[in-house]
Residue, then its C-alpha position, 0 to 999 in steps of 0.5 A: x500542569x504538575x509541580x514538577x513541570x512548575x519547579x523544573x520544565x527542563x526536568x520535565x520536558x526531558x522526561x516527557x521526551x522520553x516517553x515521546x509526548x512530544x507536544x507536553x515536551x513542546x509545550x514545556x520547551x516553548x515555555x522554558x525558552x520564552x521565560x529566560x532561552x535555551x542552551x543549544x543543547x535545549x534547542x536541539x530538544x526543542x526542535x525535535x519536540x517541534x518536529x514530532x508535533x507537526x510544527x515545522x516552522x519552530x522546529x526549523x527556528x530552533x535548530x537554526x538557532x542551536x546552530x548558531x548558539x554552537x558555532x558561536x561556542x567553537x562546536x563545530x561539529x555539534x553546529x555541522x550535525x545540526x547543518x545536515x538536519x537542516x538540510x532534510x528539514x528544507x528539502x522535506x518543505x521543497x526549499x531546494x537552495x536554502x537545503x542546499x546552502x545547509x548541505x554547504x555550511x555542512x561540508x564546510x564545518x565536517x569535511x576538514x576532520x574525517x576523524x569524528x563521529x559528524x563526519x560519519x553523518x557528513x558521508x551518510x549524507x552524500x551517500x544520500x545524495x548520490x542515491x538520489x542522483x542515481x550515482x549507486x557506486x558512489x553512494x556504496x562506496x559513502x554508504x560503507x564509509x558511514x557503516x565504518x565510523x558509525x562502528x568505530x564510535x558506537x554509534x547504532x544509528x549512524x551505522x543503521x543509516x549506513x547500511x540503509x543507504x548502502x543497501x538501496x544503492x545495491x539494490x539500484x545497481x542490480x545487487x538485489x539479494x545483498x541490497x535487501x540483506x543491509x536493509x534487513x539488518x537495518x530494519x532489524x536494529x530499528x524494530x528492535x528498539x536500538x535506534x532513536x524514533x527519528x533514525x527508526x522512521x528513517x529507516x522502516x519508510x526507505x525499506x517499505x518504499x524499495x521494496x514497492x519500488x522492487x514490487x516486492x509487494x507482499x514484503x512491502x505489505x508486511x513492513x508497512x504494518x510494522x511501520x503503522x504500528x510503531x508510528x502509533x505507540x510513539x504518537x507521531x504525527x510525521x511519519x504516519x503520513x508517509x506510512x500510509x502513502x505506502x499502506x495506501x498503495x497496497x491496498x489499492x493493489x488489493x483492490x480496496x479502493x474506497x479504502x486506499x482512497x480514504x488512506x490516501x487523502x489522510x496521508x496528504x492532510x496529514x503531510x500537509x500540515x506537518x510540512x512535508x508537501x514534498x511527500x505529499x506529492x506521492x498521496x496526491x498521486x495515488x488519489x489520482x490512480x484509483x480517481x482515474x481507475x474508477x473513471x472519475x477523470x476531473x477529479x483525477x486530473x485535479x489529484x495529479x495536477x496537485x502531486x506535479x505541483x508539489x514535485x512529483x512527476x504526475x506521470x504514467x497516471x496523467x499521461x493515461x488519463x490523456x489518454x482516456x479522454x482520446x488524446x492518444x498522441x499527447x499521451x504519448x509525447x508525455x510518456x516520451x518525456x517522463x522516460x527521458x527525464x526518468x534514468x533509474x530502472x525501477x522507476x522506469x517500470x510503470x512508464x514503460x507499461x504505459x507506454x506499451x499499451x499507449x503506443x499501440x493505440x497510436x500505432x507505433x509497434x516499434x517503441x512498444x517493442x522497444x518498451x516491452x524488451x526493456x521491461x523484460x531487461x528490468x524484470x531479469x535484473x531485479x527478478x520480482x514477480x510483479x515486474x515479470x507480470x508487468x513485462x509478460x503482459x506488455x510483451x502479450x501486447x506487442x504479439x498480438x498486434x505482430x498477429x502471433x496469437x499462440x506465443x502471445x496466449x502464453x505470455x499473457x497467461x503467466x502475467x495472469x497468474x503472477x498477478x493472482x498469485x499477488x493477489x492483485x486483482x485489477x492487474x490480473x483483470x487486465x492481464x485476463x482482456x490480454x488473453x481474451x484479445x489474444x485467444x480471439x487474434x488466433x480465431x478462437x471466439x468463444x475462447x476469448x469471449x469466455x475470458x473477456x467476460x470473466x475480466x469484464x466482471x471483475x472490473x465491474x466488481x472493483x468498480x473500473x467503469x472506463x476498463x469494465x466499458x471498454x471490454x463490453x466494446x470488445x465484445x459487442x454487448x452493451x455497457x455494464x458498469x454499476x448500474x442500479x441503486x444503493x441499497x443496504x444488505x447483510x450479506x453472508x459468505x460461507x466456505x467449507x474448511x478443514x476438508x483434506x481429512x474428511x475426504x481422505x477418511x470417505x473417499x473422493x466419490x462420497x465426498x462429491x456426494x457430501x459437497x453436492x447435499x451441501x449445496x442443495x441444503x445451503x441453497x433452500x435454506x437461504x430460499x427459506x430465509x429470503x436469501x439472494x445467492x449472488x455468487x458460488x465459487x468453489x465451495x463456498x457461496x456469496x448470499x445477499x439478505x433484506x432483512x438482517x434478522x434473516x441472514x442470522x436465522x439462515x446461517x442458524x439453520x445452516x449450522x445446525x443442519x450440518x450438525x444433524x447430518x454429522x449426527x446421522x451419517x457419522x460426518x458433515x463438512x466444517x463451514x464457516x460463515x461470516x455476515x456484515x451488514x452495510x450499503x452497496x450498489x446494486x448491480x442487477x443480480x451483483x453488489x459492489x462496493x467497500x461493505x462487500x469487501x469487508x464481509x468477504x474479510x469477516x467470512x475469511x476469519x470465521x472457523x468452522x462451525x463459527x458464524x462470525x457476525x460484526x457488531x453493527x448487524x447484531x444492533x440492527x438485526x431485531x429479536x434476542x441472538x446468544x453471541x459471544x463477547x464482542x473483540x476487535x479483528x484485523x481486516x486484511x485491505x483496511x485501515x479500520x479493524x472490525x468488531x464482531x462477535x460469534x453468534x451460539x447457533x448451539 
């Protein structure tokens, strides 16, 4: 300990606040208090500290106590502030009546002198609850009032709270546009650094959860990222729980859901042990969405039966999984209740595509009807692209049934394309059965076949056995799913870039030509060096090798093949290649699995005429390779970055 945290541990605790070392700011508080007690104000400290650290019970016993210590001085309002921190700090733990008796003693000590900067809090507070009750006028309404004071006294934080809460209550009732305007403001104060960590927290988690409750994904993705890396400069152990809840949703609509899964149980541990099982509840449920979507049905059950324990409603997912285990009228009767117990629309969208597609299995077109107008409704008053998606697939469902096969085609064609266009690849599996089912209800077999395939082997790549299964039925054929062993691969994606200008300058007939030289060059090159072409979409080729050395010696050739022709004949395509070795399952001419996920992200990054190469392939490939200085590169879906290197093929 140093000689100043000896001679004055207030002095230095304050200061460690400041940088946010929270647990030395902890420690040294603790210290002081045990020695000879703390003024209120120091408790205030103290709590914070305790907050920050993860230590929910010195950090309630403390400002419990500053409470007290300021109620006894005549500080009413410092002691009605600490009331509504109290407030959160029980209901975060689902101690409901002793959060509500805190809320009480609040309005008790505020609510008398409208004319302070605690009653501001006081009003940011109800608008809080009336958000939460979905009284979205009323929370306007106190939300503004907030807003107003926060202004008055020159409070920022007061004021950013206000219009966060204002702008979820505008988005709740339909004011979309405006809603995101306010908490764009919001955010705006908070990435700025003009709030305190505390208010910051507050408001990147209410804007990154109503943009996915908007399906604002894209949106959503970018504020979780943000959120990720204030969470990590400021060495917080509570907000990063909740961040990676959302984080983990993301990823799991990209379809990396090894990685989603992973994300998911860090977010639980760590909300567990910061003493938010209220927030818990919500990462327990993603691990029962991607356990579910994978057909591990136990372990999904055991993840949804932890998220209703902890609060939060188990459904769509456990009334699905019902569902999948052919207990289609239970699953029905669940849904039935969710939706009656569930009034806010957005929170409504994800039970009513459920439903849709459940009621039909039971046989009751009404209710789908029913289900998929309301979705319809949502989606015009909310206007996302998800939630048009999610309702033009639920309406394909109920046409094919109402044996209209045209009009269904088409809705569940744009549901396709909205999902692509989001880069959500097992929705637009889903959406792809739709089109297949309905291509088939208007006679068109081979039409739908072709489609039921395509939406088999992209489930069959993200590893959605039970769905990927379920297709195969629809089509007669026997079952794929991952079938095989694990085995360990470099695999090598190539992709030809920057091509606009090169046709533009040889003309569309000799760039057929250029393209079809470049498919035949790269394939004997990856026969010459034992390569296994798994895939060719487009211009670019997915290749499989045993042995390391190999793929690097292939993506050598390949280069400098591509040089030669350049040198010759005046022009050659610009390629780039990205190769990473790791284990995935072997599905009979196919590999699946989180390490061909990320070589596809490490291909994506290479430019052309670069040979990316991650640093774990390099080690295990043998012989002497000329490769630049290592660095670290973000892989879009992961929470890990890369470390790579660009190997000199010159």
């Amino acid at each position: 300990m140093s000689q100043r945290a000896i001679d004055d541990p207030l002095a230095a605790a304050r200061d460690a606040l400041e940088r946010h070392a929270w647990r030395e700011a902890f420690d040294l508080l603790s210290k002081a208090d045990a020695d000879g007690g703390l003024s209120a104000t120091d408790l205030e400290l103290l709590g914070d500290a305790a907050w920050w650290s993860g230590d929910m019970d010195a950090c309630i016993a403390a400002r419990e106590r500053a409470y007290a210590l300021h109620l006894e001085a005549g500080e009413t309002g410092r002691a009605g502030k600490i009331a509504l921190a109290l407030v959160r700090d029980h209901g975060g733990r689902l101690a409901q009546a002793q959060s509500n008796t805190w809320f009480k003693r609040a309005e008790r000590l505020l609510g008398k002198d409208p004319d302070t900067v605690e009653h501001g809090y006081l009003e940011m507070m109800r608008a809080r609850r009336a958000h939460i009750g979905s009284d979205f006028d009323q929370a306007v309404e106190l939300a503004g009032t907030a807003v107003d004071t926060g202004a008055r006294f020159g409070d920022p934080n007061l004021q950013a709270l206000g219009l966060m809460y204002q702008g979820m209550a505008m988005v709740g009732r339909g004011e979309v546009e405006d809603g995101l305007a306010l908490l764009d403001e919001a955010t705006v104060a908070a990435v700025g650094g003009e709030l305190s960590p505390m208010t910051t927290g507050v408001v990147y988690c209410n804007m990154i959860s109503t943009c996915q409750e908007l399906a604002e994904y894209r949106r959503a993705g970018e504020w979780t990222e943000a959120a990720k890396r204030w969470c990590d400069r400021q060495a917080i152990s509570g907000f990063p729980g909740l961040c990676r809840v959302h984080r983990a949703e993301i990823i799991r609509l990209r379809g990396a859901w090894a990685e989603a899964e992973e994300e998911a149980k860090r977010a639980c541990t760590e909300l567990m042990d910061h003493g938010l099982p209220a927030f818990a509840g919500d990462g327990f449920y993603e691990v029962g969405e991607i356990r579910l979507r994978m057909g591990d049905l136990v372990a999904a059950e055991a993840a949804f039966q932890q998220a209703n324990e902890l609060g939060r409603d188990p459904h769509p997912g456990l009334a699905l999984l019902h569902a999948a285990r052919g207990n289609v009228g239970g699953a029905a009767a669940l849904l039935r209740r969710s939706l009656e117990e569930t009034a806010e629309p957005l929170m409504r969208v994800q039970r009513l595509a459920a439903q849709v597609e459940v009621v039909i299995a039971a046989g009751d077109l009404d209710t789908a009807d029913g289900a998929a107008s309301e979705l319809e409704g949502i989606a015009e008053r909310y206007g996302s692209d998800a939630l048009h998606a999610s309702a033009a697939v639920s309406r394909a469902r109920v046409l094919v049934e109402r044996g209209e096969a045209d009009p269904a085609v088409r809705s569940a064609r744009r549901g396709l394309e909205l999902w692509r266009a989001l880069d959500a690849p097992y929705e637009a599996a889903l959406a792809r059965v739709v089109v297949g089912v309905a291509y088939r209800a208007g006679g068109e077999e081979d039409a739908g076949a072709l489609e039921l395939r395509a939406a088999r082997s992209a489930l069959e790549k993200l590893g959605a056995v039970p769905d990927a299964a379920r297709v195969s039925e629809l089509l007669g054929e026997p079952a794929g799913g991952p079938v095989g062993q694990r085995v360990t691969r470099a695999f090598m994606f190539t992709d030809i870039v920057r091509s606009t200008n090169l046709v533009d300058a040889i003309g569309d007939e000799a760039w057929e030509d250029l393209v079809r030289w470049h498919d035949r060059t790269l394939r004997a090159l990856f026969a010459e060096h034992g390569g296994e072409e798994v895939d060719h979409a487009g211009d670019g080729f997915f290749v499989a090798f045993e042995d390391h050395a190999a793929a690097l010696a292939s993506a050598v050739a390949i280069q400098r093949s591509l040089a030669d022709h350049r040198r010759t004949h005046g022009f050659a395509p610009q390629v780039r290649i990205g190769i990473h070795a790791a284990e995935a399952t072997d599905r009979q001419g196919d590999y699946g699995g989180k390490g061909v996920h990320r070589a596809a992200r490490i291909g994506a990054l290479a430019e052309g005429g670069e040979i990316l190469v991650t640093t774990e392939t390099l080690d295990a490939a043998d012989g002497s390779w000329e490769v630049s200085e290592t660095r670290e590169v973000p892989l879009k879906g992961f929470a890990e970055p890369a470390r790579v290197a660009t190997l000199d093929w010159r």
